[in-house]
C-alpha positions in Angstrom: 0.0 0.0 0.0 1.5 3.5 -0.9 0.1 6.3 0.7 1.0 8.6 -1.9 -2.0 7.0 -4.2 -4.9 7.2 -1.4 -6.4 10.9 -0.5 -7.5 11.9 3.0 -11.2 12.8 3.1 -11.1 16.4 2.7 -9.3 15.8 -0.4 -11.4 13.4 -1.9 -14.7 15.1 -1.0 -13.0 18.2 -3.1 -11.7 16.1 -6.0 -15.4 14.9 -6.3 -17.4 17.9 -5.6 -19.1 15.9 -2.4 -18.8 17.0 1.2 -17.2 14.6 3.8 -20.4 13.9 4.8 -21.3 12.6 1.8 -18.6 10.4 1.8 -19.0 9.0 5.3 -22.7 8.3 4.5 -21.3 5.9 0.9 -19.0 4.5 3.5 -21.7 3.2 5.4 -24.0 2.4 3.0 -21.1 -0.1 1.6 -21.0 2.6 -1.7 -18.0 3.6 -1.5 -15.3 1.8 0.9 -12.3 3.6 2.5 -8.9 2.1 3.7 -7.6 3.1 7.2 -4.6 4.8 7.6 -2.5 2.2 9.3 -1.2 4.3 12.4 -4.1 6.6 13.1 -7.0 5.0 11.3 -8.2 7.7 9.1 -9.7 7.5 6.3 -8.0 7.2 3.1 -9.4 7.0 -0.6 -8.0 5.2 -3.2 -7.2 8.1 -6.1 -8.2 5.5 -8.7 -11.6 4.9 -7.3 -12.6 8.5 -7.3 -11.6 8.7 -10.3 -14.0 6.4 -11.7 -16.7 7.7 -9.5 -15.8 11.4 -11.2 -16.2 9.5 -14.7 -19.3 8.0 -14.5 -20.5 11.2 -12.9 -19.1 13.1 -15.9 -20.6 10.7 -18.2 -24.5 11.4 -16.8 
């Protein structure tokens, strides 16, 4: 796992054009699925997976 390829989740909710909340809510509903950060537990989403997400919103 490289760190450098996963986003915290302010980034991601900005490189998607969700809020955070938004994201914690597809977390829960199984939607969207983040990693933990292995020391603090954070979570971290994969920059490939949003950008798929951002495609197939594009694509709409």
């Amino acid at each position: 796992m490289n760190l450098k390829d996963y986003l915290t989740i302010s980034k991601a909710a900005a490189m998607i054009g969700v809020s955070q909340s938004t994201l914690r809510n597809w977390d829960k509903a199984g939607k969207l699925l983040p990693y933990r950060h292995p020391v603090n537990g954070y979570r971290l989403y994969s920059r490939q997976e949003l950008e798929v997400i951002l495609q197939e919103v594009q694509e709409k």
